[in-house]
Residue, then its C-alpha position, 0 to 999 in steps of 0.5 A: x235907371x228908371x225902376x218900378x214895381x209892377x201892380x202886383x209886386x206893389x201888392x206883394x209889398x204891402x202884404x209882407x210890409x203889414x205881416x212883419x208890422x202887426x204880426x212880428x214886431x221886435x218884442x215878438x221876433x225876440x220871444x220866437x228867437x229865444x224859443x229851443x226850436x228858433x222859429x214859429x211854426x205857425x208863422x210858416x203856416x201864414x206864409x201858406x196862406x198869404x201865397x209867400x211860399x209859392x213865389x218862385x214855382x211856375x203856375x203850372x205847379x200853382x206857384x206865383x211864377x215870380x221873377x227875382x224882382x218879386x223875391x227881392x220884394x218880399x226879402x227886402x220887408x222880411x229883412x227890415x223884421x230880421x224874419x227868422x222863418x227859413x224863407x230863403x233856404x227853403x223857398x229861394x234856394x231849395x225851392x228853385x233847385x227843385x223847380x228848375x231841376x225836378x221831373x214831373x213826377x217829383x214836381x207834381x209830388x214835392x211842390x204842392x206839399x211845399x206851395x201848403x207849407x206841409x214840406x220843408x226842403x234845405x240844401x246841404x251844399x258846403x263842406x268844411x274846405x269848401x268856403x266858397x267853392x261850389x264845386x269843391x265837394x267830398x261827399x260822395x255818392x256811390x251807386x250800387x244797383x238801383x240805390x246809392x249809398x252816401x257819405x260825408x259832412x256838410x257844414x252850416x245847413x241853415x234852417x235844417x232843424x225846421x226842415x222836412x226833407x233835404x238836398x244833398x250835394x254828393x260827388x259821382x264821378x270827378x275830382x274833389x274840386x270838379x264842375x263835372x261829376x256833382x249830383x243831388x239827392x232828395x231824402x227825408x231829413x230824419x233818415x237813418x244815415x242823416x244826423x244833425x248837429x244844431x246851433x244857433x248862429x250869432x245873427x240867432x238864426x239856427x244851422x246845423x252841421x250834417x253828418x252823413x253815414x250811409x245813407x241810402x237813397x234810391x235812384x228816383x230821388x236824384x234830381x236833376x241828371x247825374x254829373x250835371x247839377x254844378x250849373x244850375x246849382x250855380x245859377x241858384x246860388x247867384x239868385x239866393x244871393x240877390x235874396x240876401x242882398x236884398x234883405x241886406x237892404x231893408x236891414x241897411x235901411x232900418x239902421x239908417x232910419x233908426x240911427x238917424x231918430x236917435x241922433x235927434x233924440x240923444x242930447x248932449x250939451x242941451x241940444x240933440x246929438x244931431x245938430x254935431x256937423x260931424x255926426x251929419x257927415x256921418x248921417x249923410x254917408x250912411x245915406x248915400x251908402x244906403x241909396x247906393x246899395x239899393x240902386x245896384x240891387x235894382x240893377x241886379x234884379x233887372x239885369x239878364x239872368x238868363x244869361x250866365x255871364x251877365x248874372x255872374x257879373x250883375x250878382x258878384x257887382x251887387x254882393x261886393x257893393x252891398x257888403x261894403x254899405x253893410x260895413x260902413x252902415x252896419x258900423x257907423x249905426x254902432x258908432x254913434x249910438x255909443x253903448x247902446x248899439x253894443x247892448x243885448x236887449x237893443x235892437x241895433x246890434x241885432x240888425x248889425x249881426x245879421x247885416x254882417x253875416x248877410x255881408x258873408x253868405x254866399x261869398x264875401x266882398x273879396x270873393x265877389x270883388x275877384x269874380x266880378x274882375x275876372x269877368x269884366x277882364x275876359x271882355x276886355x280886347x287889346x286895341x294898338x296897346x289900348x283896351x275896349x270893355x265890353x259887357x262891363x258896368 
């Protein structure tokens, strides 16, 4: 497969490449991380400026119009500076719901205010039981003439604590495990009936545990129809998780590079640590697990997406894949740094934890692993006692 950015995607490129070099270097991402509020505001405001926050909102709205390919441009150099800032949550994810599902009234109104850095939205979606069940959801959302009252919990709302607004996932009709009947709704994230619980996560980023008691919201604040947000919401899910998958990648790539002057570096016996042909083995396979990585995430952002199906299967291919690279890379980095992959002040545990949580955003390898089977076997015919795959990779 023959991959390239386009021009302007190569200036993307460049733009965050140079941000993350001269404007969050390790010293500086650590005093950001250590700070009570785990982010830089300022930072958000650059972003602003350099049109970052605009790039998956349509022209129409003064967005970028960006494709998967542009997000996984700027998730890829945002990961290679383990960027803090809730880009993921609050323009991939939030920002895509709110751009496939808003009317124009909410789309005139929220998305400039995002596209300035003025709001901030988040998606409250998972729930305690949930783990990687969309549709499993308790909330719910009772209508009581023009307003409906909310209640329930959501569980690890990342970047919560730095948002203006939130999305939240409530149930209005259906089981608890229904596709039918989930419906979300837009409120100011310090409503009276939202109370959040924050924390910081092992990778140092900050989520939050939202407890929602109460909380009324009017009827011109559901986005999207009632009943029918489970595929849209499904779809962007699929598409946060090609963002964290490409992030995923720059990290892969930063412990690979750093592993790699490290073995040449370290010396033991008079000599570098490098020139053990075991170690090259191991060098060798983080290499090739690495490229491996970053040629099914190419695959994923070219493939289909509008097809449902096909995303599905190109999505759960990538996510499975680049999670065992995150294992095997993710460990091997430790491993032959010795004790200092394992140390605080050293970067490489850093880039580990994060790889590692990347590894369980959105589903872990096992559960994209099941999906991606269960898809590629409903294509599958028997022909005389054989079979023919159809649509598989």
């Amino acid at each position: 497969m023959h991959f390239e950015l386009t021009e302007e995607q190569t200036l993307l490129e460049n733009m965050v490449t140079a941000f993350v070099r001269d404007d969050y270097n390790w010293e500086t991402r650590e005093k950001i991380v250590k700070t009570e509020e785990g982010w830089k505001p300022e930072n958000w405001s650059k972003f602003a400026e350099l049109g970052l926050l605009s790039v998956p909102f349509s022209e129409d709205h003064g967005g970028l119009g960006g494709t998967a390919v542009d997000s996984m441009v700027v998730m890829e150099q945002f990961g290679k500076g383990l960027v803090v800032e809730p880009f993921m949550p609050s323009i991939l994810l939030s920002g895509n719901l709110i751009s496939k599902l808003a009317n124009e009234s909410q789309a005139n109104e929220i998305i400039p205010k995002i596209i300035e850095g003025e709001s901030r939205y988040v998606f409250a979606y998972a729930e305690p039981q949930s783990r990687f069940d969309l549709s499993d959801v308790k909330t719910s959302a009772t209508k009581d003439g023009d307003e409906y009252t909310l209640n329930g919990f959501k569980s690890v709302v990342f970047g919560a604590s730095m948002a203006t607004h939130i999305i939240i996932a409530a149930r209005t009709s259906g089981d608890q495990r229904s596709e039918d009947g989930i419906t979300l709704f837009l409120a100011d994230i310090k409503s009276n009936g939202i109370t959040l619980q924050t924390y910081p996560t092992i990778d140092e980023y900050r989520a939050s545990e939202v407890v929602i008691e109460n909380l009324k919201i009017s009827s011109d604040m559901v986005l999207g129809e009632v009943d029918k947000a489970y595929s849209v919401v499904e779809e962007v899910i699929d598409l946060a998780t090609i963002a964290a998958c490409s992030e995923a990648v720059g990290i892969l790539q930063v412990l690979k590079d750093s592993t790699i002057d490290y073995c040449k570096q370290r010396k033991q016996f008079g000599q570098p640590i490098s020139k053990n042909q075991a170690i090259q083995h191991k060098l060798v396979d983080m290499m090739i697990e690495y490229e491996q990585a970053k040629s099914i995430l190419y695959a994923a952002v070219t493939a289909d997406l509008s097809n449902a199906d096909e995303r599905k299967k190109a999505v759960s291919g990538a996510k499975a894949r680049i999670g065992q690279s995150i294992k095997f890379v993710g460990e091997s980095a430790i491993q032959l740094h010795g004790g200092m992959g394992m140390v605080d002040e050293y970067m490489i545990s850093h880039y580990f934890k994060r790889a590692t949580m990347l590894g369980v955003l959105f589903g872990n390898v096992d559960f994209h692993m099941k999906r991606f089977v269960g898809l590629t076997q409903s294509n599958i015919e028997p022909i005389d006692g054989s079979a023919t795959i159809r649509g598989g990779y």
